[in-house]
C-alpha positions in Angstrom: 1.5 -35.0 9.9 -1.9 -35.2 12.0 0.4 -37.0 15.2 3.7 -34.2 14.5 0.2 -31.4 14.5 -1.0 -33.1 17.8 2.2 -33.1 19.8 3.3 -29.7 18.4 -0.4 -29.1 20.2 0.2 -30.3 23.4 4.0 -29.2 23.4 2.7 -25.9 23.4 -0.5 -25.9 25.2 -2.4 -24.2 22.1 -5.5 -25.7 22.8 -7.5 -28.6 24.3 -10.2 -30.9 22.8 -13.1 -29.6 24.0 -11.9 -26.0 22.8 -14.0 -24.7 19.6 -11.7 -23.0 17.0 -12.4 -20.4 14.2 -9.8 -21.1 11.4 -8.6 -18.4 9.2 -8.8 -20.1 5.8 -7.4 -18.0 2.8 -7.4 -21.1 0.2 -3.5 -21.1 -0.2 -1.9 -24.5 0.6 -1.2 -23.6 4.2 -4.9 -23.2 5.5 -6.0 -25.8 3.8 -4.0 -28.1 5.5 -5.0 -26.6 8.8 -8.4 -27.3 8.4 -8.4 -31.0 7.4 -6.0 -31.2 10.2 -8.5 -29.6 12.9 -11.4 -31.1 11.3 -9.6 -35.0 11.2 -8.5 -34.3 14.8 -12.1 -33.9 16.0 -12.2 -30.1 17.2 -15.3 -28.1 16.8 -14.6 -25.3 13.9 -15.8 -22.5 12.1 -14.0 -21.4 8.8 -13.4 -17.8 8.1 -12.5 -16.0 4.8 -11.8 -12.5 4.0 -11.6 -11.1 0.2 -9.6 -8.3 0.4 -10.6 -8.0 -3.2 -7.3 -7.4 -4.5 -6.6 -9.8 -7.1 -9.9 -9.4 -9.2 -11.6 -12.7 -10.5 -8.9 -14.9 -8.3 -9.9 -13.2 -5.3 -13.8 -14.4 -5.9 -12.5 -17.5 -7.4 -10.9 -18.1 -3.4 -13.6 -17.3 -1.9 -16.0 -19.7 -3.5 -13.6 -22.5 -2.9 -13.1 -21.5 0.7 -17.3 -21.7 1.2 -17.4 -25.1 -0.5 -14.5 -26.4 1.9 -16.5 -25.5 4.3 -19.6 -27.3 2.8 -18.0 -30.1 2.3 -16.6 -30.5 5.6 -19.9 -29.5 7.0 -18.7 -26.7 9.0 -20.2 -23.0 9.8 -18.7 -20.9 6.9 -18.1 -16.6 7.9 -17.2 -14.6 5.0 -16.7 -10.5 4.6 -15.1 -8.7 1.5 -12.7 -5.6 2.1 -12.3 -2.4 -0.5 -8.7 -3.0 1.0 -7.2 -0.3 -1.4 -10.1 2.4 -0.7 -9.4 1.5 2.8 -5.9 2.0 2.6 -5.8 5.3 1.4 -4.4 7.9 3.7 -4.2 5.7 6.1 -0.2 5.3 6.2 -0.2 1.9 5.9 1.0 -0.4 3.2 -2.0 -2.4 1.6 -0.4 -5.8 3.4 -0.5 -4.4 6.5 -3.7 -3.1 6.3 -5.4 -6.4 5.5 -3.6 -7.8 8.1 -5.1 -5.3 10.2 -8.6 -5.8 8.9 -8.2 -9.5 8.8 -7.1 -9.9 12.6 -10.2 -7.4 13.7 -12.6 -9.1 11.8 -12.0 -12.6 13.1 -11.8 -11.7 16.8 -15.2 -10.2 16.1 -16.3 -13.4 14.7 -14.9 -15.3 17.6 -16.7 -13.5 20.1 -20.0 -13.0 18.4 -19.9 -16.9 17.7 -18.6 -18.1 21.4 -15.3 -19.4 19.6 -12.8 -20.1 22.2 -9.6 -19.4 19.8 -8.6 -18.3 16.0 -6.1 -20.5 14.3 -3.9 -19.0 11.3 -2.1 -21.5 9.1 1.7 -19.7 9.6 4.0 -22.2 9.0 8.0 -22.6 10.1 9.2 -20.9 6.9 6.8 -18.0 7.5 8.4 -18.2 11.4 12.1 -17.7 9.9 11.4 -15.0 7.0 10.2 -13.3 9.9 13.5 -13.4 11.7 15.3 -12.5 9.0 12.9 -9.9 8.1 12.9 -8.2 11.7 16.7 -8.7 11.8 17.6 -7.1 8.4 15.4 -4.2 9.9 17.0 -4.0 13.6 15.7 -5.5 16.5 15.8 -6.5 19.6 15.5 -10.1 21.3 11.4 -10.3 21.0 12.1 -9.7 17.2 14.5 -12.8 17.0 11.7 -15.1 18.2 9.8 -15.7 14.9 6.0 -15.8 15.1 4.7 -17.0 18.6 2.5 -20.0 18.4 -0.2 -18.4 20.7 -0.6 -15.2 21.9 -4.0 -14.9 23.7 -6.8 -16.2 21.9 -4.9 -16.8 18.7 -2.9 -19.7 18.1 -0.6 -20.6 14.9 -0.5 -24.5 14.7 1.6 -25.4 11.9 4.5 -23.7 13.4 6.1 -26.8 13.3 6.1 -28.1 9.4 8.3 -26.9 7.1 6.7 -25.7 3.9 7.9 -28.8 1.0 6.6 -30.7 3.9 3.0 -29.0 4.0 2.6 -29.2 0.3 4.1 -32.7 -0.1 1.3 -33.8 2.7 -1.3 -32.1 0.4 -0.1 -33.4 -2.7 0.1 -37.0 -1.3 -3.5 -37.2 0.2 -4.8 -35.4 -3.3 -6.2 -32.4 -1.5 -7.0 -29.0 -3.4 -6.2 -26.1 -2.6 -5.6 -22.2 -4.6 -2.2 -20.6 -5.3 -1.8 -16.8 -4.7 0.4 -15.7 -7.7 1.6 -12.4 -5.3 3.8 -15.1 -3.3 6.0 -15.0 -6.6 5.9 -11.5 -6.8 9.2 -10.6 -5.8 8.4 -6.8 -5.0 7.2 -7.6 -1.7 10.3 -7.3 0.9 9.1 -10.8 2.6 9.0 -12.3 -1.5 12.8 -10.7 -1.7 13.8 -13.2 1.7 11.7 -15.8 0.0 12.8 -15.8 -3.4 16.3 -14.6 -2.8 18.1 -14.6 0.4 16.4 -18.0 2.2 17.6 -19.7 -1.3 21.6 -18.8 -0.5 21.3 -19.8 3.0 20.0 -23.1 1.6 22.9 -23.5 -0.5 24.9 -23.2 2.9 23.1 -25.6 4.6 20.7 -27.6 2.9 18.7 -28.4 6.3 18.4 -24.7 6.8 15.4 -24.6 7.8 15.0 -27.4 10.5 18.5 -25.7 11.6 16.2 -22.4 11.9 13.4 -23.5 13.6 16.1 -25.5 16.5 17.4 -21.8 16.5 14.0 -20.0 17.2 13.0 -22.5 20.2 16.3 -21.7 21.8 16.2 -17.9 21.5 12.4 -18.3 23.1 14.0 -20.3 25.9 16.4 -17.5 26.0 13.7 -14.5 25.7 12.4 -16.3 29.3 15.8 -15.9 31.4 15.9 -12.3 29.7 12.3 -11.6 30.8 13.1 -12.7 34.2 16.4 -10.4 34.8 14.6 -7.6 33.4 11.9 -7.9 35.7 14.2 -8.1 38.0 15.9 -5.1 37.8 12.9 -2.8 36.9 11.3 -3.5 40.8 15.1 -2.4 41.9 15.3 1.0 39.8 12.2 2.0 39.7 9.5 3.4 42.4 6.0 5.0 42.0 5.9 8.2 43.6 2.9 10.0 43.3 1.3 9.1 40.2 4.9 9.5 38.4 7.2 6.6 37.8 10.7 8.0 39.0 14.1 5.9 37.7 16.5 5.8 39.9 19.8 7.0 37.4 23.0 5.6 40.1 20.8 2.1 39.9 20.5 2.3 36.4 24.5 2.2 35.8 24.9 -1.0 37.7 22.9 -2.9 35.8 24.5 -5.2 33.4 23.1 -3.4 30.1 21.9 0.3 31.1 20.6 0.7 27.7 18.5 -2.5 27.1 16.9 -1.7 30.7 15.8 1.7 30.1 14.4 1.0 26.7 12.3 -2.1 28.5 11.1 -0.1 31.2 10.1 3.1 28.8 8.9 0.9 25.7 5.7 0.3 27.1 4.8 3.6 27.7 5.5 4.3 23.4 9.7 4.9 23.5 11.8 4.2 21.0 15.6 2.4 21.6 17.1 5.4 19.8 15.5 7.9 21.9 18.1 7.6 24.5 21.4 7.3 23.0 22.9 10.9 23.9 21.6 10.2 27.6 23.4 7.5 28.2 26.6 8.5 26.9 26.3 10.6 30.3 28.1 10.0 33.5 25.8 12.5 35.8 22.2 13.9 34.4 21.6 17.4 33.1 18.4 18.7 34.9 15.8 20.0 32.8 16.0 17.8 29.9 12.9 16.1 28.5 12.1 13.2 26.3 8.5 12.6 24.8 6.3 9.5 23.4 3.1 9.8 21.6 1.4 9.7 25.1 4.0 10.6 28.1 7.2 12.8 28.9 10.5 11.8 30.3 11.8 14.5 31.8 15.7 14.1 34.0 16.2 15.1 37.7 19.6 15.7 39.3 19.4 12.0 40.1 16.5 10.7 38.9 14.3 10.2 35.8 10.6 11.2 35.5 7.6 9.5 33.6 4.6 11.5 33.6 1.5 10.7 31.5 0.8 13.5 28.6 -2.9 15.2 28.8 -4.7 16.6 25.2 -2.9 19.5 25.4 0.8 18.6 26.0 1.0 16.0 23.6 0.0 18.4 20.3 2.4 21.3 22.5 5.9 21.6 23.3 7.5 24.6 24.6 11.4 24.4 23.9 12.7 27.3 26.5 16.2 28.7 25.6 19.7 26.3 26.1 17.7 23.6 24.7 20.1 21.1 22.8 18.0 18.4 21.8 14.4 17.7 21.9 13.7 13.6 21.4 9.8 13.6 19.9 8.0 10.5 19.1 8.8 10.7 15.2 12.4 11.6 15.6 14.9 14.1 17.6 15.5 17.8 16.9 18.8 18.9 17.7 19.6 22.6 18.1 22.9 24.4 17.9 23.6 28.8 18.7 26.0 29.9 15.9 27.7 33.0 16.2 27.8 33.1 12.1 26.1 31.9 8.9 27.0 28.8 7.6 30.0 28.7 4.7 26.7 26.7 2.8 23.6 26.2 3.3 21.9 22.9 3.7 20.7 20.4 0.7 18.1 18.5 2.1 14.7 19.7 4.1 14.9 18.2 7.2 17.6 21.2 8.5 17.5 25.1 8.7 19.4 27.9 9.7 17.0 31.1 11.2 17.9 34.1 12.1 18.6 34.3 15.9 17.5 37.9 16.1 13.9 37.2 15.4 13.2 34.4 17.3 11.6 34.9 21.4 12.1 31.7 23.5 10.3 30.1 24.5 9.5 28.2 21.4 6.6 26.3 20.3 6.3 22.8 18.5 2.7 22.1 17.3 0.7 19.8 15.0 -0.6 21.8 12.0 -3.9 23.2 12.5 -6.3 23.9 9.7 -6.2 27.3 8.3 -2.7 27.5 8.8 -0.3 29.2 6.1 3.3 30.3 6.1 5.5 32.3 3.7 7.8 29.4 2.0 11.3 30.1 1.5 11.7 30.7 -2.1 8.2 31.9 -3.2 9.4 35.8 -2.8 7.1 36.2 0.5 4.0 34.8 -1.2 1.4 33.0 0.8 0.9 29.1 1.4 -1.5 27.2 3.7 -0.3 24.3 4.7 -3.1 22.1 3.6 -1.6 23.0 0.0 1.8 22.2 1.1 1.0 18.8 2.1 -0.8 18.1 -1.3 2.1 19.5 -3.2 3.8 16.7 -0.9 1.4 13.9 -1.6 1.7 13.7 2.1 -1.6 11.2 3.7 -3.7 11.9 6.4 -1.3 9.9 8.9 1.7 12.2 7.7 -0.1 15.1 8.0 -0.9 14.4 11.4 2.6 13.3 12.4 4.1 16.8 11.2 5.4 19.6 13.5 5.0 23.1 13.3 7.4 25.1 14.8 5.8 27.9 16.0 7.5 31.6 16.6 4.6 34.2 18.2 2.1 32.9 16.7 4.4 32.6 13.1 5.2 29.9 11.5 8.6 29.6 11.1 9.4 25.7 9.9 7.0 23.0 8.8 9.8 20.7 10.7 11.6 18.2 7.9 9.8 19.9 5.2 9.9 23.9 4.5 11.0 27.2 5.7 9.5 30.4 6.0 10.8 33.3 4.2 10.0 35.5 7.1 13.3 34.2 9.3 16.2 33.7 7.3 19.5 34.3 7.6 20.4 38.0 6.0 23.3 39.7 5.5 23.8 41.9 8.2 22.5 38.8 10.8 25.3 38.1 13.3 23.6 35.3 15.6 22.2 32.2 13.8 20.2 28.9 15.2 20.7 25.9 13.6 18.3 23.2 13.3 18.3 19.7 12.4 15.3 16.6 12.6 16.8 13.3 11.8 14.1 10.3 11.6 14.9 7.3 13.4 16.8 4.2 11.2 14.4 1.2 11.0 13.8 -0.6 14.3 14.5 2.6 16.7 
């Protein structure tokens, strides 16, 4: 094991000898191993736990056996504990990805306040291929078929290489300790549910599945490097930098190889999603006029040309939609708009489309973020009042969703809180003969 964790090392050109390393040590098998590893190979180290104090008397119990690791081995010991679920709340994140989160700013604070040169995490080649599957059962591109990179800047994963029967058979071998998180059985978590369920069935198919695996993952990073060339490539022949905007040149576009891929790799930097641009593309010649936005910049197409222009405060919390508009692609999803000369036979099930009454609406409209002391009329309540604030605790809705939401705004009315409710003020009547239809669909997982 310590020669396969030296030449998996060098192979990869994680680190060199006289390199100090913080080690993210949880307790669980896999850390463990990667600190008698580091600490046999002769490296300078620090060990590092965080107690997201999530698992009550077992999360203490971790952390005292991390600290006396650390004793033993005679090594710098940094511990911090996290009211992770406190922390959580209303911030839109799950609680796993928000220790992650924690976890990962915590160390690099470590590492610089302590000189470290690099922090080493214990993820191991079955963490690499749950991964994969987990990124490709949620639709991704190329980068997501990769696994978990062995270093990307100053953090390094070292056990990339070992399997984990082989990680706890070292363990078990050289009678070395180390604490079991019961969670990992849990099978509630989706990563448990490839774990427990899926990775076992593929097994059954191939009973070197995951050596098979981890050949795969090398290839598709040798792979990713051609693909990061071409790209490359292409984006100094389409695009130009005219001032201050990035223009796209739409007749070089269409001769490249994969139009779509392109675009999304020369627009996903700037906060894009793949799906964004699906209607666009489906387009011989472009529509002038039509615009695109991000969370910080707006695409907006020319008669032969695209435009990327950086969002200031204002534009990116206002959007006027002027009249003829079809679609409007925001970061959180795209609202399409359709002129009916009627009523609908029915009218829509579900909260995320409307019908208004044509008559009473003045162009251009406005899409907003929700601003406090705002209050509508809600379809339903016989004209009664609402403020919105009320509406999103009726919703359960956290401070992240809040945030996200639009507000479309009709003189200074509100006349949708867009995916949600409708106000009473604009719908369709009897005697209404012109009717504007719209729909906000969320983006599937991975656009």
């Amino acid at each position: 094991m310590l020669d396969a964790f030296a030449e998996f090392i060098s192979r990869e050109n994680l680190c060199s000898p006289t390199d100090s390393v913080l080690l993210a040590v949880s307790g669980g098998p896999d850390s463990v191993l990667l600190a008698h590893l580091f600490a046999e190979s002769g490296y300078r180290i620090g060990i590092a736990h965080c107690n997201y104090q999530l698992r009550g008397d077992d999360s203490a119990a971790d952390e005292a056996f991390v600290r006396e690791l650390a004793s033993n081995m005679g090594v710098p010991f940094f511990g911090v504990s996290f009211d992770t679920r406190k922390l959580v709340a209303g911030s839109g994140k799950s609680v796993q990805e928000a220790a992650r989160d924690l976890r990962y700013e915590w160390l690099e604070s470590i590492r610089l306040r302590e000189g470290y040169d690099l922090i080493a995490t214990g993820h191991h080649l079955n963490d690499s291929i749950e991964t994969l599957l987990f990124n490709f059962a949620k639709g991704c591109g190329i980068r997501g078929l990769h696994g978990i990179l062995p270093k990307r800047g100053h953090l390094i994963r070292p056990l990339l290489f070992a399997a984990k029967d082989q990680i706890l058979g070292y363990l078990e071998g050289k009678e070395i300790p180390y604490r079991l998180d019961r969670s990992n059985e849990e099978e509630y978590y989706d990563r448990n549910k490839l774990r427990h369920g899926v990775i076992p069935v593929l097994q059954s198919i191939n009973p070197d599945f995951e050596a098979g695996a981890g050949d795969t993952i090398q290839r598709i990073r040798e792979a990713e490097r051609f693909y990061e060339f071409g790209i490359g490539e292409w984006v100094s022949h389409v695009t130009t930098l005219q001032k201050g905007q990035l223009v796209i040149s739409w007749e070089e576009l269409q001769k490249s190889p994969a139009p779509p891929t392109l675009l999304f790799e020369i627009l996903s930097p700037f906060g894009f999603r793949f799906g964004q641009f699906q209607s666009l593309l489906q387009q011989k010649e472009l529509r002038p006029g039509r615009r695109w936005y991000s969370p910080t910049h707006c695409l907006l197409s020319d008669r032969k040309e695209l435009l990327l222009a950086a969002l200031n405060e204002e534009q990116l919390s206002r959007i006027e939609i002027p009249e003829g508009s079809e679609e409007i692609s925001l970061p959180e999803g795209i609202l399409y708009i359709r002129y009916l000369d009627q009523a609908p036979p029915e009218w829509p099930k579900n909260s995320r489309e409307v019908y208004l009454d044509a008559e009473k609406l003045r162009f251009p409209l406005l899409l907003r973020r929700w601003e406090a002391g705002d209050y509508f009329h809600p379809l339903g309540l016989g004209g009664k009042s609402k403020k919105l604030q009320d509406l999103f605790s009726d919703l359960k809705m956290s401070g992240f969703e809040k945030e996200k939401t639009w507000i479309l705004d009709i003189s200074g009315q509100i006349a949708w809180v867009v995916g949600h409710r409708m106000d009473e003020s604009f719908k369709m009547q009897p005697a209404s003969t012109k009717c504007l239809h719209l729909r906000f669909d969320r983006p599937p997982a991975g656009q």
